[in-house]
C-alpha positions in Angstrom: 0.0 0.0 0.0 1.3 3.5 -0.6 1.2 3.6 3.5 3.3 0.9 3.3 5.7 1.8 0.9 6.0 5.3 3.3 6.3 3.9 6.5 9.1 1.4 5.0 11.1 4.4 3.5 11.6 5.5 7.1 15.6 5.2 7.7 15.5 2.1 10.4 12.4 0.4 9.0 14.1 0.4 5.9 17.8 -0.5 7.3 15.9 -3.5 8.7 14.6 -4.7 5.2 17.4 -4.3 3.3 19.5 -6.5 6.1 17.2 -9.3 5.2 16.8 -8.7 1.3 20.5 -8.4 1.4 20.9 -11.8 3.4 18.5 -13.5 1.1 20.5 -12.1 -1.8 23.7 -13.8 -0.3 22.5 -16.8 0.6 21.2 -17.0 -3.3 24.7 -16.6 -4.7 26.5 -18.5 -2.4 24.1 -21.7 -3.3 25.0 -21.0 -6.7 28.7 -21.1 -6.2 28.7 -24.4 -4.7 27.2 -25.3 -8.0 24.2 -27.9 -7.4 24.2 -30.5 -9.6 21.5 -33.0 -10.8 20.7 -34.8 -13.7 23.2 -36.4 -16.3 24.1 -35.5 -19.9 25.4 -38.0 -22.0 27.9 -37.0 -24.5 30.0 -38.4 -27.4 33.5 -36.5 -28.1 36.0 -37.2 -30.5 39.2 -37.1 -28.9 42.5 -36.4 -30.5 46.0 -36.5 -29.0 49.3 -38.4 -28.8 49.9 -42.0 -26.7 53.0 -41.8 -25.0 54.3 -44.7 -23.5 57.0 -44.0 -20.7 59.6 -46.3 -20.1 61.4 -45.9 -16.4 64.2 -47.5 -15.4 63.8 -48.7 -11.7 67.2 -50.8 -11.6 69.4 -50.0 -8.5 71.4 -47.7 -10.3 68.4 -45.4 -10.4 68.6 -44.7 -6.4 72.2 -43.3 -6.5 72.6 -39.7 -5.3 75.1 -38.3 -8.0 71.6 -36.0 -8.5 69.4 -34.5 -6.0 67.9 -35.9 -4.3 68.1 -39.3 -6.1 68.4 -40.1 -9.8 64.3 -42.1 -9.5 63.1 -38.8 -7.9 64.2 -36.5 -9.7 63.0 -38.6 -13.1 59.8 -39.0 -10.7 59.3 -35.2 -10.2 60.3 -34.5 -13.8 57.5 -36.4 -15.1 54.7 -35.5 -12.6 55.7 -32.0 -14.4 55.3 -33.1 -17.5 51.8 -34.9 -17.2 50.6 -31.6 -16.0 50.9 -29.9 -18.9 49.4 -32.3 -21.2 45.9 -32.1 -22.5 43.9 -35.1 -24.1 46.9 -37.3 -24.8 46.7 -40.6 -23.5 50.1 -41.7 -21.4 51.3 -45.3 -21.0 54.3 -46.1 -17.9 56.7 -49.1 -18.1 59.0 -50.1 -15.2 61.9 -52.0 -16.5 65.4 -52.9 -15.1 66.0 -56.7 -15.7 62.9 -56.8 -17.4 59.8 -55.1 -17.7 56.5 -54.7 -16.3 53.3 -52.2 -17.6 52.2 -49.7 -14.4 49.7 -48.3 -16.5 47.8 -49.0 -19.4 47.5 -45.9 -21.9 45.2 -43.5 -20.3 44.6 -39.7 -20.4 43.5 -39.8 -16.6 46.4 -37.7 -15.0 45.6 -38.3 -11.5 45.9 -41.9 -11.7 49.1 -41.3 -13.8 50.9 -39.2 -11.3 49.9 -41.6 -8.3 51.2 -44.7 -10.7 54.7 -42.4 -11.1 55.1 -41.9 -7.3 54.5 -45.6 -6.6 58.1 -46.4 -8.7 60.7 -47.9 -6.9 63.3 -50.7 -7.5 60.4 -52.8 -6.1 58.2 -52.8 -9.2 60.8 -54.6 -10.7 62.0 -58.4 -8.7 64.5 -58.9 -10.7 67.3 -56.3 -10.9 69.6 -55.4 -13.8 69.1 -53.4 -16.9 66.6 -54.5 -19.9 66.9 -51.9 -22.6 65.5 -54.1 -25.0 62.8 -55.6 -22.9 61.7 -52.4 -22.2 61.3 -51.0 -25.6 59.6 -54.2 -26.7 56.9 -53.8 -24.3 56.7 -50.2 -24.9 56.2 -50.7 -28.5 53.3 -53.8 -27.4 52.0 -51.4 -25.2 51.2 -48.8 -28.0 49.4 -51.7 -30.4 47.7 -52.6 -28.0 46.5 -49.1 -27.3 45.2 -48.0 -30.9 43.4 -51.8 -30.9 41.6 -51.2 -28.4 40.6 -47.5 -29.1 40.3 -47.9 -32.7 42.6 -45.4 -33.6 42.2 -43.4 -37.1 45.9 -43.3 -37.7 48.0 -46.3 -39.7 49.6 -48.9 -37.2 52.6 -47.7 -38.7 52.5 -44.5 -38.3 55.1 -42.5 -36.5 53.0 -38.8 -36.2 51.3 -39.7 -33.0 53.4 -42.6 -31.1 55.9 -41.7 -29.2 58.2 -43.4 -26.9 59.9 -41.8 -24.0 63.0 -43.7 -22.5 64.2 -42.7 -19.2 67.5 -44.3 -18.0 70.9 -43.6 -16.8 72.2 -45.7 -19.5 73.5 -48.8 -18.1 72.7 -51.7 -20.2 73.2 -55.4 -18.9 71.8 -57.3 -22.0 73.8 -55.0 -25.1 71.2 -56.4 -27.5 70.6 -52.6 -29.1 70.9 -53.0 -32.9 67.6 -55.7 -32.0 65.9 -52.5 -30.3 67.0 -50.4 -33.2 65.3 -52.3 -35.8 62.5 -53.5 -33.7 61.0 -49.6 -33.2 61.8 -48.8 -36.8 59.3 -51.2 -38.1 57.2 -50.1 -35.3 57.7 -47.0 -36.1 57.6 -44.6 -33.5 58.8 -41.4 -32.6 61.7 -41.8 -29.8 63.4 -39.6 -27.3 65.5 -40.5 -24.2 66.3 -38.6 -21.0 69.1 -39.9 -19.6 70.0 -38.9 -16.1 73.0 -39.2 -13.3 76.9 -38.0 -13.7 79.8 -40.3 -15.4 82.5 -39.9 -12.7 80.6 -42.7 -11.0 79.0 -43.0 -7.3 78.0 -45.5 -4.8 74.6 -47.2 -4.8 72.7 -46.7 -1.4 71.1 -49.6 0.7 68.3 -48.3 2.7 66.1 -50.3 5.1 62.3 -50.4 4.4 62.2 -46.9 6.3 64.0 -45.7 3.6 67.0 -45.0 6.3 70.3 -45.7 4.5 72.2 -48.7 6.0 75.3 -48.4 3.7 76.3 -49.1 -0.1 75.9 -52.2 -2.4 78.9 -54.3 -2.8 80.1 -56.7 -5.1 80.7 -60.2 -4.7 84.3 -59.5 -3.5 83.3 -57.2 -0.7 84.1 -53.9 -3.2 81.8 -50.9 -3.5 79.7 -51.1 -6.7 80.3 -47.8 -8.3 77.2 -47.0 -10.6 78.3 -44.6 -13.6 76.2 -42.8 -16.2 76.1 -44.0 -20.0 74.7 -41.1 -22.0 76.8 -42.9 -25.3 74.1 -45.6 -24.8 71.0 -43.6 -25.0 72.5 -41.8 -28.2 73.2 -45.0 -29.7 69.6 -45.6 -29.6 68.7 -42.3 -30.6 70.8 -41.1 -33.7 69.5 -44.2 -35.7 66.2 -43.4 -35.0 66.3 -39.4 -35.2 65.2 -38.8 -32.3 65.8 -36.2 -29.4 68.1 -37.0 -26.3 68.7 -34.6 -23.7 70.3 -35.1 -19.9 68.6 -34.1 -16.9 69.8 -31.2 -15.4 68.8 -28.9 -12.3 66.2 -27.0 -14.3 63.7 -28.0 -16.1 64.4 -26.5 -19.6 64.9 -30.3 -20.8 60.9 -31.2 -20.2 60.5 -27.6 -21.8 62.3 -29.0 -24.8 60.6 -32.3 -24.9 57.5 -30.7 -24.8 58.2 -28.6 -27.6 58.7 -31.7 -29.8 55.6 -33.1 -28.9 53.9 -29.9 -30.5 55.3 -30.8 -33.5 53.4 -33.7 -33.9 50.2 -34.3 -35.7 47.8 -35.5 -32.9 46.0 -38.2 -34.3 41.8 -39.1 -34.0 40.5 -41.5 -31.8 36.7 -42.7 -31.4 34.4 -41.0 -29.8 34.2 -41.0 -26.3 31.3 -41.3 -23.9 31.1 -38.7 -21.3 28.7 -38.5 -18.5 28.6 -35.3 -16.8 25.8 -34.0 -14.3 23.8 -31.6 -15.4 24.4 -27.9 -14.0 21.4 -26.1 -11.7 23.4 -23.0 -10.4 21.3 -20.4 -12.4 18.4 -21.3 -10.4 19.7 -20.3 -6.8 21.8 -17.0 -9.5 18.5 -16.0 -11.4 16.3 -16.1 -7.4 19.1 -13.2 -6.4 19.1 -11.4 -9.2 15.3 -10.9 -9.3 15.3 -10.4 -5.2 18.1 -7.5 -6.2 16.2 -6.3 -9.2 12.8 -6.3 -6.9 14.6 -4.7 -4.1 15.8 -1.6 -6.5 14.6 1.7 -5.4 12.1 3.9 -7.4 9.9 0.6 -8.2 6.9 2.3 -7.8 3.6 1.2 -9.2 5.8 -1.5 -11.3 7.1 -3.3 -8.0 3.7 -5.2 -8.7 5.4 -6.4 -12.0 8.3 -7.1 -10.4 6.9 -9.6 -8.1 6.5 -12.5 -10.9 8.6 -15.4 -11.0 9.7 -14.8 -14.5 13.6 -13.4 -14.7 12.9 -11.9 -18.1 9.7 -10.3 -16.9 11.6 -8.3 -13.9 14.7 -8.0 -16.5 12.3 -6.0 -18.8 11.1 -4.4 -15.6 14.2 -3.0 -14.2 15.0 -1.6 -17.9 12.3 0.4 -17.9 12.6 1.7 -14.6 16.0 2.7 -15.6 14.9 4.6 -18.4 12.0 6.5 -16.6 15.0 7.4 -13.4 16.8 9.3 -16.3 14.2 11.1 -17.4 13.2 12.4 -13.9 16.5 13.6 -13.2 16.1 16.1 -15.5 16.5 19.5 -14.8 12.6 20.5 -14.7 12.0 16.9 -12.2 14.6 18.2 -9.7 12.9 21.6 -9.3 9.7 20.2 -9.5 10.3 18.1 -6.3 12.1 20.7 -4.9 8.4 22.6 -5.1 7.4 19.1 -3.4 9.6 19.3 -0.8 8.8 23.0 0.3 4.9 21.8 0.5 5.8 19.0 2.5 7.8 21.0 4.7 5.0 23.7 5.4 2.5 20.5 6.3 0.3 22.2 3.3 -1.8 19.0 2.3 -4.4 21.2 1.6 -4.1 20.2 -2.8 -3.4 16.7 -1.5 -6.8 14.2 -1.2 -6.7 12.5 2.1 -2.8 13.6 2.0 -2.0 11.3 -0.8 -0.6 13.3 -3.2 2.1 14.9 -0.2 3.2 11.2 0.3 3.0 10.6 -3.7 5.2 14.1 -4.0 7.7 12.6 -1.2 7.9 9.4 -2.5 9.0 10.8 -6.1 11.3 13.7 -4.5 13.0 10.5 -2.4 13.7 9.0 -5.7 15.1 11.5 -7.6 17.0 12.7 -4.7 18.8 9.4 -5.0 18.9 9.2 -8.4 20.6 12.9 -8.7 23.0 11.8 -5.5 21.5 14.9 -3.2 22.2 13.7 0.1 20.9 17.2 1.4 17.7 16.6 -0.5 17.3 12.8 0.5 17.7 14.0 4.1 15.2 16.5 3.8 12.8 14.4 2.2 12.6 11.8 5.2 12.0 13.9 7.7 9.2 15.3 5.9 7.7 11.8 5.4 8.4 11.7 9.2 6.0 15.1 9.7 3.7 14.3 7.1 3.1 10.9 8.6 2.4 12.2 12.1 0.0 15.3 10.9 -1.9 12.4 8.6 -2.4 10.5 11.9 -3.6 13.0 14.0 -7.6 13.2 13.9 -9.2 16.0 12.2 
């Protein structure tokens, strides 16, 4: 009622409205940033990307400390890196040493990858030693089977979106390369190799299952087994092939590099893929605040009836052409005009006003526009004539 509307423009009625429009408004938008979910949508995607098997060497060899803090971890953190800045390529790991085992199938679910990469140790392996061969053989197994069961678009021998990744510090038990060499190049596969550790040659740490080092591997004679880096073996592998090698270093400008590579290569198309995702319900909670805000806007007016549908586009179109008409009245000839308002209400002359509807109608407008036009002297003024107004309406006649 216009009553109402008058008696709610008073300055600690209306503080206490606003406190709960504003706390309705807030608990809207924080429901929809916790973004409620419900319902599935099923979708097919057709994915593209490289597989990348990676092949780690787990031998021994990989726990000496010629590089901080061991050769595994670093090789460890260096790949964690790198499988965070892929996107959609699907990434196969291989433990080898005396021979090899698969850790992971081809997948493009990171997580699982990086928790796969921190579980390598020399105990994914039972047997120790060094397997070049064995590892590259069931790397290259490991990427048929992949585009078999995928159904991969690209030719089985197709080298534009296979890749192999060695990662070793060289030492080779078996010497069986030339058999690798021609086994990937009528595979083939694109190849790179990091090799990691330093060639002057360290001891191999024994640790206890705390991890607590005990002492250093020894020979059968007693003598301290000195493990040394091979890079000339990883090249040998390499060259042939023309692929990319690069050692390890403190940085990580080698992964940089690497990565840089695998941007040069065509990403080839898989089937589709099913994905289920749920079904996003935020912009219910989003569009109950914004109407509440658009509701609680000043100046509604007669149109705060309007406002009060359920409909966002209906109080949309609402607050647009309130908007409109708040420019208009703070023009020039509406300012003075309430200003004529305000000197009525002032003097308590209700005497043009029927029942003293028209002062309240004059107040509520000069309120507005007061707002509008950013008169805080005006505004001021305007309320505590309400205020009088109010009280000479109650008093009988």
């Amino acid at each position: 009622t216009l009553w109402g509307r008058a008696l709610s423009s008073i300055p600690f009625l209306k503080a206490k409205r606003d406190l709960h429009t504003y706390s309705l408004i807030a608990v809207c938008l924080c429901l929809a940033l916790a973004r409620p979910q419900w319902g599935e949508i099923e979708e097919n995607h057709q994915t593209t990307g490289l597989d990348i098997v990676v092949a780690v060497d787990v031998s021994n060899s990989m726990e000496a400390e010629d590089v901080v803090p061991t050769r595994l971890k670093k090789v460890k953190f260096v790949l964690k890196q790198m499988v965070a800045r892929l996107a959609g390529d699907r990434v196969g790991i291989i433990a080898f040493a005396g021979s090899a085992h698969l850790q992971s199938p081809l997948t493009n679910d990171y997580d699982y990858l990086r928790e796969v990469i921190d579980g390598l140790s020399p105990a994914s392996v039972s047997n120790q030693g060094t397997d070049l061969g064995a590892a590259l053989k069931t790397s290259v197994d490991t990427l048929n089977r992949g585009a078999e069961q995928i159904g991969s678009a690209e030719r089985p021998n197709s080298a534009s979106s296979r890749v192999i990744l060695l990662v070793s510090d060289g030492e080779d038990h078996e010497e069986h390369i030339q058999t690798t060499i021609d086994l990937l190049k009528q595979n083939a596969v694109s190849f790179f190799a990091f090799g990691v550790g330093t060639e002057t040659g360290v001891p191999i740490p024994v640790r206890d299952p705390n991890g607590i080092r005990v002492g250093y591997k020894r020979d059968q004679k007693g003598e301290t087994v000195m493990s040394r880096f091979h890079p000339e073996v990883l090249k040998e592998i390499s060259d042939p092939l023309n692929g990319q090698y690069w050692t390890l270093g403190a940085g990580e400008r080698e992964m940089e590099s690497f990565l840089a590579a695998l941007d040069s290569l065509s990403r080839g198309s898989k089937q589709d893929q099913k994905v289920v995702t749920r079904e996003e319900r935020f912009q219910w909670p989003l569009g109950l605040g914004i109407l509440i805000l658009l509701i609680s806007l000043p100046g509604r007016r007669q149109k705060s009836r309007l406002a009060a549908s359920p409909v966002i586009a209906s109080a949309v179109v609402l607050f647009l052409a309130y908007a409109s008409e708040a420019c208009a009245d703070t023009t020039l000839g509406g300012y003075l005009g309430n200003q004529e308002a305000l000197k009525q209400l002032e003097k308590k002359d209700f005497s043009q006003a029927k029942d003293g509807v028209g002062a309240i109608t004059q107040y509520l407008k000069a309120i507005d526009d007061a707002k509008q036009s950013g008169d805080t002297e005006l505004l001021e003024k305007s309320q505590q004539a309400l205020l009088k107004a109010a009280q000479q309406q109650s008093q009988p006649q």
